[in-house]
VEXLO-22036 format. One record per residue (C-alpha): residue in three letters; x, y, z; residue number from 1. Coordinates in steps of 0.2 Angstrom, whole numbers, plus 2048, in hexadecimal, padded with zeros to 3 digits. Layout:
N
resn,east,north,up,resi
Ala,X,Y,Z,NUM
...
//
This chain:
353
resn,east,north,up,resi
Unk,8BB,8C8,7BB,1
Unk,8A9,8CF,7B2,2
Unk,89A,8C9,7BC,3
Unk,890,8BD,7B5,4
Unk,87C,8C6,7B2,5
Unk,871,8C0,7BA,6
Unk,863,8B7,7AF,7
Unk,84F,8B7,7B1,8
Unk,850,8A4,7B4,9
Unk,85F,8A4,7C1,10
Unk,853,8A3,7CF,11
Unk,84C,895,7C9,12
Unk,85D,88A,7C0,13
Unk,864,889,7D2,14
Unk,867,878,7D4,15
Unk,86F,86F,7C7,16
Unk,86A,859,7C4,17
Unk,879,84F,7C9,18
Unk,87D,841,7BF,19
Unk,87D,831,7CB,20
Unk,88E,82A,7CD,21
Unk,893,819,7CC,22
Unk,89B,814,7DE,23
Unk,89E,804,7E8,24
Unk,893,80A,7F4,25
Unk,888,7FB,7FA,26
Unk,87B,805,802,27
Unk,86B,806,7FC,28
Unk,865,814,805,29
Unk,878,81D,7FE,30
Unk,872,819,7ED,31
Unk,863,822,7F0,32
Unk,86B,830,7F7,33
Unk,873,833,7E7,34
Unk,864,831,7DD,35
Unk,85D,841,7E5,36
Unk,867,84C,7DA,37
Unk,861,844,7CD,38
Unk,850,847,7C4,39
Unk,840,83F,7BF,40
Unk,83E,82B,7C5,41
Unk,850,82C,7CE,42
Unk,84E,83C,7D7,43
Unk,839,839,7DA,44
Unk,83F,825,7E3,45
Unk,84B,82D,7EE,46
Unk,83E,83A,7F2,47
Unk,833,82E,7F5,48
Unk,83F,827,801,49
Unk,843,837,80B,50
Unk,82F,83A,80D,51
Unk,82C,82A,815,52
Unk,83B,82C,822,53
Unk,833,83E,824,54
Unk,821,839,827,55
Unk,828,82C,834,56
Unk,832,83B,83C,57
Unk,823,846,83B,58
Unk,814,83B,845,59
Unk,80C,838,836,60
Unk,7FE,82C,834,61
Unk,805,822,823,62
Unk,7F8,81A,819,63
Unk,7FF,80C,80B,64
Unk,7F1,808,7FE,65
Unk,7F7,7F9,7F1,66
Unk,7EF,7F3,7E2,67
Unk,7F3,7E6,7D6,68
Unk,800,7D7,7D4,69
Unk,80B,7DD,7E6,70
Unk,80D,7CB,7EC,71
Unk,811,7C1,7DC,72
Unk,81D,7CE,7D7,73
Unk,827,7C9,7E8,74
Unk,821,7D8,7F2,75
Unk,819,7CF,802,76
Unk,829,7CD,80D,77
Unk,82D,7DF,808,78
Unk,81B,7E7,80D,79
Unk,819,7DA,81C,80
Unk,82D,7E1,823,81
Unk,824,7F2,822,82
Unk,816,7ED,82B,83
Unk,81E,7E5,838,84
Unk,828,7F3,83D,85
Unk,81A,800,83B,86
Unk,821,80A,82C,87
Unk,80F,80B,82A,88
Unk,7FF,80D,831,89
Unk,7F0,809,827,90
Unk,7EF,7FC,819,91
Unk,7E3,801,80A,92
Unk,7E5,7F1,800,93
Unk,7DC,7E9,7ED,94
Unk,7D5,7D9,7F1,95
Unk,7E0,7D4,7E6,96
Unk,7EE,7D8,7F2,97
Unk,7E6,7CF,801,98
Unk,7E2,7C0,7F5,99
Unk,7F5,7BB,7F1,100
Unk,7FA,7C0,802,101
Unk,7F0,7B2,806,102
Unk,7F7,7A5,7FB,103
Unk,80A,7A7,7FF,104
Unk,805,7AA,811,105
Unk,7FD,799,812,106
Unk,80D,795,809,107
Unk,80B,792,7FA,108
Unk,816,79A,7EB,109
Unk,813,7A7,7DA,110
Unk,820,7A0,7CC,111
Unk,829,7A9,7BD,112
Unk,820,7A8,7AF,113
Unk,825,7AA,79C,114
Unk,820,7B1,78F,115
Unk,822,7A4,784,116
Unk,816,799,790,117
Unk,806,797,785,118
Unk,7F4,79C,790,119
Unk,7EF,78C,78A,120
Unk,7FC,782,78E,121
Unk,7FA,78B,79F,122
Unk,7E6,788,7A0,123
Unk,7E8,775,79C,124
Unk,7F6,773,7A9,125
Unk,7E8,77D,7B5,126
Unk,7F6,78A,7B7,127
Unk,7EF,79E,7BA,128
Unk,7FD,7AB,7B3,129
Unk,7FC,7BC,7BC,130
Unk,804,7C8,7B2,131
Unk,816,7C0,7B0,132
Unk,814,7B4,7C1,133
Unk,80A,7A2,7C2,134
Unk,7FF,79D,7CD,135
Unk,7F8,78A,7D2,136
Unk,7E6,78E,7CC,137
Unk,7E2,77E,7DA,138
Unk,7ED,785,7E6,139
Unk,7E2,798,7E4,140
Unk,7D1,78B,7E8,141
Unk,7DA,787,7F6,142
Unk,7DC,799,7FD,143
Unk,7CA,79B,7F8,144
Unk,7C6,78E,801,145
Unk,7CF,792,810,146
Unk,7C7,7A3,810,147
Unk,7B5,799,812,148
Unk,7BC,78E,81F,149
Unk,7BE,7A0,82A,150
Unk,7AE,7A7,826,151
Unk,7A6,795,82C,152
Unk,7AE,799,83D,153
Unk,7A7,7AC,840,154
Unk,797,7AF,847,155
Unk,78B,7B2,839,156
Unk,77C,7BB,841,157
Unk,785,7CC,83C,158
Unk,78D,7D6,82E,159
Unk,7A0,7D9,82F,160
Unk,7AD,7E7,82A,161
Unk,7B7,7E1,81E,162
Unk,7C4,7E9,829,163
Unk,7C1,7DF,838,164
Unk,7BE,7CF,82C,165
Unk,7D0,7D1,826,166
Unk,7D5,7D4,837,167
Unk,7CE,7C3,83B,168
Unk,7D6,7BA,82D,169
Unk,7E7,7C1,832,170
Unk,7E5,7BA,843,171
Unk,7DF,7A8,83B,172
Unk,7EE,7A8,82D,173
Unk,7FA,7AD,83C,174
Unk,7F8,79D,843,175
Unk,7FC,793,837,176
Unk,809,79C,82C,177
Unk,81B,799,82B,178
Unk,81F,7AD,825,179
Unk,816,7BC,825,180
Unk,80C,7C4,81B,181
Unk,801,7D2,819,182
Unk,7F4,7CD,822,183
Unk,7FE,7C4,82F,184
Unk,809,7D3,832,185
Unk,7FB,7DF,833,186
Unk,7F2,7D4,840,187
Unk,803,7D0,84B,188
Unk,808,7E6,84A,189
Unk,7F5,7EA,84C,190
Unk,7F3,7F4,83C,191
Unk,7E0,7F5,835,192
Unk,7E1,7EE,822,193
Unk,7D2,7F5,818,194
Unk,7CE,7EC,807,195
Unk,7C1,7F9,7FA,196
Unk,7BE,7EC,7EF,197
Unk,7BE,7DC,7F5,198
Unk,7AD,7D5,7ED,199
Unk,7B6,7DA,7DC,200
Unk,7C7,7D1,7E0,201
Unk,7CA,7BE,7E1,202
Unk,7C7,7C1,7F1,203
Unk,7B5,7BF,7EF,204
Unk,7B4,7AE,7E9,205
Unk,7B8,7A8,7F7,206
Unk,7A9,7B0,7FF,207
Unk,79F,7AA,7F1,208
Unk,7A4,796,7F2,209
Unk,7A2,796,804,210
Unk,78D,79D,802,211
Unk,78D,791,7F3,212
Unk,794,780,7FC,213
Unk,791,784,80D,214
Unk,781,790,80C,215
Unk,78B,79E,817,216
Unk,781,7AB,81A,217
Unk,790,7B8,81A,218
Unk,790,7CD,817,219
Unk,79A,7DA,819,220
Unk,797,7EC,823,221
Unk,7A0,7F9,816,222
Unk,79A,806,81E,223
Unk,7A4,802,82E,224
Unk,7B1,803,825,225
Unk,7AD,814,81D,226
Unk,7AA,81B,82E,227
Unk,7BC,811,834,228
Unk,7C5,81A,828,229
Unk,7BD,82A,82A,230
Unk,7C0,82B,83D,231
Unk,7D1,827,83A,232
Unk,7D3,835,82C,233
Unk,7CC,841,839,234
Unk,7D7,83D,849,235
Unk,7E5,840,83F,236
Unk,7F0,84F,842,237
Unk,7FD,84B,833,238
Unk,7FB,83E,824,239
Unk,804,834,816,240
Unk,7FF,829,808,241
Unk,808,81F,7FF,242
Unk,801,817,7EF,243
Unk,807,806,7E6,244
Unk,801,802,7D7,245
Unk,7EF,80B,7D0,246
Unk,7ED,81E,7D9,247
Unk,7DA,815,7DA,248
Unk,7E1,809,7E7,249
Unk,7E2,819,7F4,250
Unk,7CF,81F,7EE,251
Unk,7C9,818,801,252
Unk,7D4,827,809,253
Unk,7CF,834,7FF,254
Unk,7BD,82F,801,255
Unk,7C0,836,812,256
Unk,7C0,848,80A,257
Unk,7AF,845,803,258
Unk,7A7,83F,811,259
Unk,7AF,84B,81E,260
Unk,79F,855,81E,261
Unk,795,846,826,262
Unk,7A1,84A,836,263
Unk,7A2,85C,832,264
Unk,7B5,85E,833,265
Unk,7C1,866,826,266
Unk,7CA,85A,81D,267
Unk,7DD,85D,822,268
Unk,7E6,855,810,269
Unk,7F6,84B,810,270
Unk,805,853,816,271
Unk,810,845,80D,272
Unk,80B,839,7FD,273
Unk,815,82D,7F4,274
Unk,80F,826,7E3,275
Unk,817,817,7DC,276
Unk,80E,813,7CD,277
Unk,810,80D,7B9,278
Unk,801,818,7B6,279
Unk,802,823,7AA,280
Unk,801,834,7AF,281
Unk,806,845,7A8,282
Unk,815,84E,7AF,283
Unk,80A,85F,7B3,284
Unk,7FC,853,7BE,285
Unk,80B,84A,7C7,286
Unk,818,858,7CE,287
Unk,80E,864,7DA,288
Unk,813,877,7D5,289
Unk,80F,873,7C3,290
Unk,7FE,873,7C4,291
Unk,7EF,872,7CF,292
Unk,7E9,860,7CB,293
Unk,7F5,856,7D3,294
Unk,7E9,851,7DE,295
Unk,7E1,844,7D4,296
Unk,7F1,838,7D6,297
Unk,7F5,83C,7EA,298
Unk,7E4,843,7F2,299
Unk,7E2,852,7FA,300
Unk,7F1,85A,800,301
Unk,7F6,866,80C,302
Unk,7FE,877,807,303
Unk,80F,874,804,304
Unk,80D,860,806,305
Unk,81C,855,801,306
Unk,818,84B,7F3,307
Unk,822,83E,7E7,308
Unk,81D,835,7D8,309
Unk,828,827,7D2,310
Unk,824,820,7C0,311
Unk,829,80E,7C3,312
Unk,820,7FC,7C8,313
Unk,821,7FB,7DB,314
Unk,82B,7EB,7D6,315
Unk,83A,7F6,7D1,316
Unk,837,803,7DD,317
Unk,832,7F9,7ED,318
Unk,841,7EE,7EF,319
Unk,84D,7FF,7EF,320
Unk,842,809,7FA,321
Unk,83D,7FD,808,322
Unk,852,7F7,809,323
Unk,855,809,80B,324
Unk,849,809,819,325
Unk,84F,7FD,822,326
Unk,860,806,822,327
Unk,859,816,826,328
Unk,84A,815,82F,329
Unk,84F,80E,842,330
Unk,855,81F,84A,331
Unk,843,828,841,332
Unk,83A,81A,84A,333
Unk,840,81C,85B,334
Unk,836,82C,860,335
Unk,827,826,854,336
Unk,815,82B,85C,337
Unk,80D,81E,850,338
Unk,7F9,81B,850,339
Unk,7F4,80E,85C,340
Unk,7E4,802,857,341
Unk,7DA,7F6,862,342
Unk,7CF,7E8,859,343
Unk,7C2,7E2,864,344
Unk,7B3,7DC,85C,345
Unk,7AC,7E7,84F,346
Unk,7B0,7F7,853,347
Unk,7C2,7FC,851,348
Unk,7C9,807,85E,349
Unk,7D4,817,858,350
Unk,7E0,820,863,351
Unk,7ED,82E,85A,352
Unk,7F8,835,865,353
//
């Protein structure tokens, strides 16, 4: 039998994609398995899945930024399960986000739209359509006014971080609600939740009705949470980012690489991202390897970092991955040196073990 000659590009076509079979295989996790011999969404979701079971393995400090229409899409018991059993470490979430964790956690609901439902029907029946959800536009007063009734409560004589302000909503909401949410979780697991833009989120009216109606003289210490950030950033020996939604939603972690000189440290970059996003982006910025600007969607990254980019609405991808943690995950989680916080007063204490 004559030798097959070796090509110039048989170093490189080693590893041929597998179509993914149909099976009765009920397993999540088992589907994903098969997906990694796939390529582009497939193979980049059951990467994304393999990272986050690697970063739990590896120590790794995981931030989870979100942006956008999370909680009406029917995310909020998925993100709260994570939460809850620390797949994560650090919530990075649009005021957005908080804002309709807010409304279901007080238990109200988001409802199915359709796109034959005119906007004026809608307005003159004082319904809010978010995206392809609805909303009880008195019910989201309600929340606004709730959040007022918990700013009446604090003591006003000083600024807040919005991270200790969440912290202190999360412990009021837990009181009273029949489910977890965001908020809820992150306060019962002790996980810091840090908000970017919450005075450009419906979270702010809230804020505003309550200086309005009640005169509350309430602000906000961003800077604390600048520094917050920052000092977790820089006690960290390994970390991972993953991104749902907008890659602006996880500007708050790479702010850390610019502001790294104010501490004089080196910035370390992320050994693992994950990017779940509709956003367009160009094939050559997305897949490290291909070129040097992939960066701008994950951060700065270590040498050699492990990175994913999964072209899909975190509605799709989110119910799929999160399933397949809670099959996989357990044994990852039993030797896991997680991050510790303590939340007493303003200052939030930081150990990394």
């Amino acid at each position: 039998m004559v030798a097959q000659k070796k090509s110039k590009s048989s170093k490189f076509l080693t590893v041929p994609t597998r179509p993914v079979p149909v099976d009765r295989d009920r397993s999540v996790a088992g589907l994903l398995e098969k997906m990694e011999g796939a390529g582009f969404g497939a193979k980049q979701l059951a990467e994304a899945h393999r990272i986050w079971l690697d970063m739990l393995d590896d120590n790794t400090t995981i931030y989870l930024c979100g942006s956008g229409n999370l909680i009406p899409a029917g995310m909020r018991r998925l993100l709260a399960y994570v939460i809850k059993n620390r797949f994560v470490d650090v919530l990075i979430m649009s005021g957005t986000v908080l804002f309709h964790d807010i409304h279901e956690t007080l238990g109200r609901n988001h409802f199915q739209g359709h796109a034959s439902m005119s906007d004026e029907e809608l307005e003159a029946s004082d319904v809010l359509r978010v995206g392809d959800t609805l909303a009880n536009a008195e019910e989201y007063h309600e929340a606004d006014e709730w959040i007022g009734s918990v700013i009446n409560q604090l003591e006003l004589t000083r600024s807040y971080a919005v991270r200790e302000f969440l912290h202190l909503l999360g412990r009021e909401l837990a009181e009273i609600a029949h489910e977890d949410g965001l908020l809820t979780a992150a306060f019962k697991s002790r996980v810091p939740v840090f908000c970017p833009d919450i005075l450009s989120s419906e979270f702010a009216v809230g804020i505003a009705r309550a200086r309005f109606e009640k005169k509350i003289q309430f602000s906000f210490d961003t800077a604390q949470d600048t520094l917050e950030v920052m000092q977790i950033a820089n006690r960290t020996r390994n970390s991972g980012v993953i991104t749902l939604g907008s890659s602006h939603s996880q500007k708050m972690v790479d702010v850390t690489e610019v502001s790294s000189y104010i501490t004089r440290t080196n910035p370390r970059g992320h050994k693992y991202a994950v990017n779940i996003t509709t956003d367009s982006v160009p094939l050559e910025i997305r897949t490290p390897s291909y070129g040097g600007t992939h960066t701008q969607v994950f951060g700065r990254l270590l040498r050699g970092a492990t990175t994913a980019f999964v072209p899909a609405d975190p509605s799709i991808a989110l119910p799929m991955l999160i399933t397949a943690l809670s099959q996989t995950a357990a044994k990852y989680m039993k030797g896991r040196k997680r991050p510790s916080f303590s939340f007493s007063g303003k200052d939030l204490g930081i150990d990394i073990p």
